[in-house]
C-alpha positions in Angstrom: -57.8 12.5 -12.0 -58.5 16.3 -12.2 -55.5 18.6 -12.6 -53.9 18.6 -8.8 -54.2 22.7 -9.1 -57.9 21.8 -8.7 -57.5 19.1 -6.1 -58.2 20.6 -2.2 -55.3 21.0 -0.1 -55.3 18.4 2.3 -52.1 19.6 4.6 -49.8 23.1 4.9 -46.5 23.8 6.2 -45.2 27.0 6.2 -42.0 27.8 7.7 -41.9 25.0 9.9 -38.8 24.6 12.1 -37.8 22.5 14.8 -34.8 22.4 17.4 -34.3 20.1 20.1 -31.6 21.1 23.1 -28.1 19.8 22.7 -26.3 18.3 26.1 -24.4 21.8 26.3 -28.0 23.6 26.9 -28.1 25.4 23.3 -30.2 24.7 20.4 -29.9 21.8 17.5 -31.7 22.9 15.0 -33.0 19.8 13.0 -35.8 21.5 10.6 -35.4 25.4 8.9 -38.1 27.0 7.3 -39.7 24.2 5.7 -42.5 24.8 3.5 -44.8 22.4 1.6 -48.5 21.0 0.3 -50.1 18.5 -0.4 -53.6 18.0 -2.3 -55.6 15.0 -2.8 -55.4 12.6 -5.1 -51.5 12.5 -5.0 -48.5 10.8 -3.9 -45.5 13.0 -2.0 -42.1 11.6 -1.3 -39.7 13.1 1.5 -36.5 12.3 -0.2 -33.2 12.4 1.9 -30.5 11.4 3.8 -30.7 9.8 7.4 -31.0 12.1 10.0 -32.1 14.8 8.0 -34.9 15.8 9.9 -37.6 13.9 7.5 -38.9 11.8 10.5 -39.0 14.5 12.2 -41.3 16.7 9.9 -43.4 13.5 9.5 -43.7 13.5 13.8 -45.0 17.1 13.2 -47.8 16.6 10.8 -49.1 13.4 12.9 -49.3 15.8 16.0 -46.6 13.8 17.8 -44.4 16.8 18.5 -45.0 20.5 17.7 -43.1 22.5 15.6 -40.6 25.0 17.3 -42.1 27.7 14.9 -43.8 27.9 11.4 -47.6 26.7 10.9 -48.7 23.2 10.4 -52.5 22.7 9.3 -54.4 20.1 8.2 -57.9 20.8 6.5 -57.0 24.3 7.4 -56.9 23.3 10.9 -53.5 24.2 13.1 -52.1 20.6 14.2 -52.4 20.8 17.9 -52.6 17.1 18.2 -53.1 14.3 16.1 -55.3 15.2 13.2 -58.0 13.6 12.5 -58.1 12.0 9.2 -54.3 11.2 8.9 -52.8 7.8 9.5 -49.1 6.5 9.8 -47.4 3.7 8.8 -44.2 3.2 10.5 -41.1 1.6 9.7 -40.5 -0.7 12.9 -43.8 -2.3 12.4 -45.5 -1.5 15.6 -47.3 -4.2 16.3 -49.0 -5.5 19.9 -47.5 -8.8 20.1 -50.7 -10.0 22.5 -53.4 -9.0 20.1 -54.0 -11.0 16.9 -54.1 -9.4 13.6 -57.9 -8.8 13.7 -57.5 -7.3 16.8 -54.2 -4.6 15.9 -56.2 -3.7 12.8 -59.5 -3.0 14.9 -57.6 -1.0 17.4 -57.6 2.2 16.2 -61.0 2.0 15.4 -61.6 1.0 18.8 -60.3 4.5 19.9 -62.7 6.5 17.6 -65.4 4.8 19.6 -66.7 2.9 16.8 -69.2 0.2 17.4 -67.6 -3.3 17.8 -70.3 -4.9 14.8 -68.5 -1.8 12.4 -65.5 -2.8 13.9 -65.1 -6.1 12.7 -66.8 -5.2 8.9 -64.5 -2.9 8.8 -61.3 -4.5 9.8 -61.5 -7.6 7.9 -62.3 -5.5 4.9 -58.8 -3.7 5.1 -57.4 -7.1 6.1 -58.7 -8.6 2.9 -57.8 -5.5 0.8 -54.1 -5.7 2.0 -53.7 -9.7 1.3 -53.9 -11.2 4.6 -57.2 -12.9 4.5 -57.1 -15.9 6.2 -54.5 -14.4 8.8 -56.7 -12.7 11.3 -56.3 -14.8 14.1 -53.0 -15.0 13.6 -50.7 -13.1 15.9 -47.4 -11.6 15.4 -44.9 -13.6 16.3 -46.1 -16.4 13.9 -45.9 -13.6 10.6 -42.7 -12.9 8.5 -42.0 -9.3 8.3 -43.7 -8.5 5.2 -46.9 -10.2 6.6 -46.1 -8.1 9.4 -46.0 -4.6 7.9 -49.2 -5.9 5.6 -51.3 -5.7 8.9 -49.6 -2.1 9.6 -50.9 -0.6 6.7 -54.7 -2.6 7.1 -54.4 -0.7 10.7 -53.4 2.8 8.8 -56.4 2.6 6.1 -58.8 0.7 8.4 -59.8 4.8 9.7 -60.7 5.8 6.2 -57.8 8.7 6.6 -57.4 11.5 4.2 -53.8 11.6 4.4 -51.4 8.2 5.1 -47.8 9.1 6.4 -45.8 6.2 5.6 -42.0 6.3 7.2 -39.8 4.5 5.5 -42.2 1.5 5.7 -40.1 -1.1 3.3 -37.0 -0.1 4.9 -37.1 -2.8 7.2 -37.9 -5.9 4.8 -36.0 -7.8 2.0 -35.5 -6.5 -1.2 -38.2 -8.9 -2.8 -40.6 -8.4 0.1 -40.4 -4.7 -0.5 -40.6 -4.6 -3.6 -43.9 -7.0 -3.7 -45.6 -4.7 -0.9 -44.6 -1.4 -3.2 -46.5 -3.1 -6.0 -49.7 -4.3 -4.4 -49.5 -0.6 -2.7 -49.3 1.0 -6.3 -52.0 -1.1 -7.8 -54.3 -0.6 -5.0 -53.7 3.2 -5.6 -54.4 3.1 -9.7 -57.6 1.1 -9.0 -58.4 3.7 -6.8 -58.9 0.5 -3.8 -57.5 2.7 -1.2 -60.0 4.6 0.9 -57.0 7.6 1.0 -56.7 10.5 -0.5 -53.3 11.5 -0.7 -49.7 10.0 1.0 -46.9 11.5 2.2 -43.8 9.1 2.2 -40.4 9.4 3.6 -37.9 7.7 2.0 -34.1 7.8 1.3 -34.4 5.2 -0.9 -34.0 7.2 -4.7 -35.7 4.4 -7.2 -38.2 4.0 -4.6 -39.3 7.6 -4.8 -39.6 7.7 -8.4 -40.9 4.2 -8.7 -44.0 5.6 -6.4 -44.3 9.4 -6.1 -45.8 11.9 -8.4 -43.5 14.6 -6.9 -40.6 14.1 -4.8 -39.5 16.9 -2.3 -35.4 16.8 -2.2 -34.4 17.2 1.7 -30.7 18.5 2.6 -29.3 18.1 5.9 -28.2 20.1 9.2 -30.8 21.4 9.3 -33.8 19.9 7.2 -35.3 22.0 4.6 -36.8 21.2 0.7 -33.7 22.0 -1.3 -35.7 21.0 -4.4 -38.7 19.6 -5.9 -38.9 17.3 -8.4 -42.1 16.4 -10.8 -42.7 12.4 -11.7 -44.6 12.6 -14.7 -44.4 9.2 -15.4 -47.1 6.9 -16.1 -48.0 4.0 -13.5 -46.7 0.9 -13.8 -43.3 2.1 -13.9 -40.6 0.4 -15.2 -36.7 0.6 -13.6 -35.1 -0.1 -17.2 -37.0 2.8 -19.1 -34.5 5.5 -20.1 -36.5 8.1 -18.9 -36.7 6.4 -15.6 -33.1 6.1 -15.2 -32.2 9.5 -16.2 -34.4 11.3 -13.4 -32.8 8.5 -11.2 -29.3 9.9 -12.1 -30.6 13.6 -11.7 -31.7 13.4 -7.9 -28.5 11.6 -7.4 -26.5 14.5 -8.9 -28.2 16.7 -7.0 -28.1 14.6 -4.0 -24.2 15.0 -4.4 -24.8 18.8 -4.2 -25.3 18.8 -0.5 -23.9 21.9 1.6 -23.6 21.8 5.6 -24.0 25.4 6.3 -22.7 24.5 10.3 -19.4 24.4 9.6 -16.6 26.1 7.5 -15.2 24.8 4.0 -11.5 23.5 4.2 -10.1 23.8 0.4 -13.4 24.4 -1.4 -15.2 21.2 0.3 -18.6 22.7 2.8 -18.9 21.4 6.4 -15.3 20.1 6.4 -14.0 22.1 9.7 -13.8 20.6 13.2 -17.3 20.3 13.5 -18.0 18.0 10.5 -20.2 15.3 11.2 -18.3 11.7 10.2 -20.7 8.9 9.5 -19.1 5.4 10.5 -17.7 4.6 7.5 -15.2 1.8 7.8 -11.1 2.2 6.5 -11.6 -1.8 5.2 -14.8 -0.8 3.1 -13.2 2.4 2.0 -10.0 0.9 0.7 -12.1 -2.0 -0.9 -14.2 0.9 -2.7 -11.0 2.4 -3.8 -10.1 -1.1 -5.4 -13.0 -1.7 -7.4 -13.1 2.0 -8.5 -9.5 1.5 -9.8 -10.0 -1.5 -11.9 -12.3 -2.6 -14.2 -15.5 -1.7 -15.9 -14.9 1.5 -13.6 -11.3 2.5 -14.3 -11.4 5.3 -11.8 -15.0 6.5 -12.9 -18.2 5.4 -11.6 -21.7 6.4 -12.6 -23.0 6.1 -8.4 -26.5 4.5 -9.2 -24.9 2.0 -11.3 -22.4 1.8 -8.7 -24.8 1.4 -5.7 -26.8 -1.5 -7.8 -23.5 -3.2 -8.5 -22.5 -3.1 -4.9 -25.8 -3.7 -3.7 -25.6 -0.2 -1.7 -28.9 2.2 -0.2 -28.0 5.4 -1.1 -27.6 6.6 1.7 -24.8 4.1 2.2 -22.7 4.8 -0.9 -22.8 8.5 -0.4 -21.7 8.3 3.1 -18.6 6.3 1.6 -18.7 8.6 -1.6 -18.3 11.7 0.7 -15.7 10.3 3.1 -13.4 9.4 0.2 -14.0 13.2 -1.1 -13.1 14.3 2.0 -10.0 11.9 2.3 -8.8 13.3 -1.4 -9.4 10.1 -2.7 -12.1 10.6 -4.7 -14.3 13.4 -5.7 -18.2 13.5 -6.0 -19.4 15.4 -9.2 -22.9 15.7 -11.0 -23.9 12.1 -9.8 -20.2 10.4 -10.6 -17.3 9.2 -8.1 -14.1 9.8 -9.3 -10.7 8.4 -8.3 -8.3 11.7 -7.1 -4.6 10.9 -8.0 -4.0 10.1 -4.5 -6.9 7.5 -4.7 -5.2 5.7 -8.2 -2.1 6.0 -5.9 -3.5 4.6 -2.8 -5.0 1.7 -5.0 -1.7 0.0 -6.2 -0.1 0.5 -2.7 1.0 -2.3 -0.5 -0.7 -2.4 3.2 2.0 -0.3 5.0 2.5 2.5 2.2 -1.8 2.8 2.1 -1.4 3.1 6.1 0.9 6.3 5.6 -0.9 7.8 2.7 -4.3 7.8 4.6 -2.6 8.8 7.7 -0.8 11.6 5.8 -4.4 12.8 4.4 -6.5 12.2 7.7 -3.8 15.1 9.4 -4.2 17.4 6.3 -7.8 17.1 5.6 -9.9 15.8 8.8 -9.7 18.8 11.2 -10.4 17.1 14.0 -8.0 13.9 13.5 -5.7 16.6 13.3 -6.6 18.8 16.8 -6.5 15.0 18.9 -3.0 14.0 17.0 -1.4 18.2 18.1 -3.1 17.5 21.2 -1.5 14.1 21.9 2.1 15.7 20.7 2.0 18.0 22.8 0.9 16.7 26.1 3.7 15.6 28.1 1.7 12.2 29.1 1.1 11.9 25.0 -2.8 11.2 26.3 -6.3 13.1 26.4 -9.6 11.8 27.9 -12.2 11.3 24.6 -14.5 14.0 26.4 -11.7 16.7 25.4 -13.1 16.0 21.7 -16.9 15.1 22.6 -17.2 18.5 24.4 -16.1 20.5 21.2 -17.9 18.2 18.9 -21.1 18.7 20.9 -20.8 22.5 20.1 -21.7 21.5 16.3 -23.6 18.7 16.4 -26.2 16.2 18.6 -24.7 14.3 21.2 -25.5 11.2 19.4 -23.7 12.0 16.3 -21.1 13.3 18.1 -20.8 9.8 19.7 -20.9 8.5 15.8 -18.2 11.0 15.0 -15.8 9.8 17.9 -16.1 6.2 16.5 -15.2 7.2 13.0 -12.3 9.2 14.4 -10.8 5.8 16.3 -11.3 3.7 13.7 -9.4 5.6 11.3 -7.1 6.8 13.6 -6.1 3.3 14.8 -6.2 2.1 11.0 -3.4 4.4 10.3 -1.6 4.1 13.7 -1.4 7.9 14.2 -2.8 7.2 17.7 -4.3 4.5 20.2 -7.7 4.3 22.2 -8.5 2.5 25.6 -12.4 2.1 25.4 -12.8 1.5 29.7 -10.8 4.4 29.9 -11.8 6.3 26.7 -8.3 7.6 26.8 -6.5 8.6 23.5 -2.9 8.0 23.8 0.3 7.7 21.6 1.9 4.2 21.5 5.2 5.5 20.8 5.1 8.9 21.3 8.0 11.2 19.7 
């Protein structure tokens, strides 16, 4: 391949944001300034957490929603609608369940107003390309999911598109199902198969961005922007167990661990820690079991997180939501890519089941804000109870009202874990079982 300097621009984004209105009639804003390009000939990952407005960009460039400001063109043409010569694949499959695999494939091309003799040449020409020859009168229902996400992408490449958007498209499979799609998908690209040009993936899976992309765009969260971007110079077929591999692993998971939430105000040096912090649902049994296997053996209060993740069998998303909750919690702390047991944590570890209640009680007052408001509140209220909507309403200031609802359950479970208060769901009533 040429140099990509020399390659055409296929799509531009300059200073693209996006909000969406919040229940309490202000502005969530989900993408800030976001600026990025993409020429032919390569592969782009979208690299970052859940909810981080990746999808959401992705929407954008499809012409599925517009952008609340910034320019968005493809071919040098403003995205008003969906482009022509772009394609998505999407995570959930998408499939109509009626129409057999011939016919899904030969949809789309059914909506350029292609001729039905094209039609069919065509679509059983991505079909076999993909791996599903033999399939095409098959219909959904009768195809595992891998089979199913095969005809997804015959459906994407069947239009010849320029560009393919892929959202987290192996998300949804098995590990070896994935991982068999991502290598046909590779191969097809090296022997130049695929009648694309360039794809943009989003992904928060870390080895699957480097494993596939030539240059991965680092996303941080609340609101979305490209914190960082990140050159794969690798050459294809890659292998997991090369050092060089590994170590660029280990970077974007050091700088991963890097994140800042601008929304809300540090408590004791840690960003986004204030009332308004957003608290994925991170279970008190998981977290204490985390603690435990951190405290012993090969680990001895020091973990390397992608070896961690792969030992536990963890997404990364998943093991830095429980990274960050035990930083936030004291118990650990999150540093260049490592998770390291705090004092408390090496404490908490060798604790019997009463004393751990106490300590994580003890450090949900000091260090959650908002477990700290609801217990005041509760202590000072001469019933000892406050309706949950008390806390939604001032959570939804910072945050969607979806996450706010994720918040809330984070908040009871720990709560009730460390019997600092109770909650009556039909009621969705906090209350103090033996209020003093």
């Amino acid at each position: 391949m040429l140099d990509q300097l020399q390659q055409p621009t296929l799509l531009d984004i300059h200073g693209v944001c996006r909000s969406f209105p919040k229940g309490s009639g202000e502005e969530l804003l989900v993408l800030e300034k976001v600026d990025l390009s993409i020429r032919a000939g390569e592969i782009v990952g979208l690299l970052g957490r859940s909810g981080s407005g990746k999808s959401t960009l992705l929407r954008i460039i499809a012409g599925l929603i517009a952008p609340s400001s910034g320019d968005a063109k493809c071919r040098g043409e403003t995205i008003k609608g969906p482009p022509n010569g772009v394609a998505m694949v999407f995570q959930s499959f998408a499939l109509f369940p009626w129409l057999t695999v011939l016919q899904n494939v030969e949809l789309g091309l059914e909506a350029l107003g292609i001729d039905s003799t094209e039609r069919r040449t065509r679509a059983l020409a991505a079909i076999d390309l993909i791996g599903l020859d033999g399939f095409e009168s098959a219909y959904p229902k009768e195809l595992s999911g891998g089979m199913r996400q095969r005809v997804g992408f015959a459906r994407a490449l069947v239009v010849h598109p320029d560009l393919l958007l892929m959202d987290e498209p192996f998300s949804a499979l098995d590990v070896l199902t994935a991982e068999t799609l991502r290598t046909d998908l590779i191969d097809l690209w090296i022997e130049g198969r695929l009648p694309i040009k360039s794809v943009l993936m989003v992904t928060h899976n870390i080895e699957e961005a480097v494993l596939m992309c030539d240059r991965i765009l680092v996303f941080s969260s609340n609101p979305g922007r490209v914190a960082a971007e990140i050159k794969v110079e690798l050459p294809h077929p890659r292998n997991r167990l090369d050092p060089t591999f590994r170590q660029l692993v280990d970077s974007i998971y050091a700088r991963m661990t890097q994140r800042v939430d601008v929304r809300t105000p540090a408590v004791e040096g840690i960003p986004g820690t204030g009332v308004g912090m957003i608290l994925n649902h991170v279970s008190s049994n998981v977290l204490s079991g985390l603690i435990e296997t951190l405290a012993g053996p090969p680990y001895d209060a020091h973990a390397d997180l992608p070896v961690l993740a792969a030992h536990l069998q963890l997404e990364a998303d998943e093991i830095f939501h429980l990274g960050e909750a035990l930083q936030l919690l004291r118990f650990a702390q999150l540093s260049e890519g490592d998770l390291m047991l705090t004092d408390a944590g090496k404490r908490f570890a060798h604790l019997e089941t009463d004393a751990r209640k106490r300590l994580f009680a003890e450090h949900l007052i000091n260090y959650v804000p908002v477990i700290g408001l609801i217990r005041r509140v509760l202590d000072e209220r001469p019933s000892h109870s406050a309706p949950a909507a008390r806390f939604r309403n001032e959570l939804e200031d910072y945050m969607s009202e979806d996450y706010a609802d994720e918040t809330l359950k984070t908040i009871v479970s720990w709560g009730r874990y460390a019997e600092l208060f109770a909650y009556d769901e039909q009621a969705e009533l906090f209350s103090l079982e033996n209020p003093h």
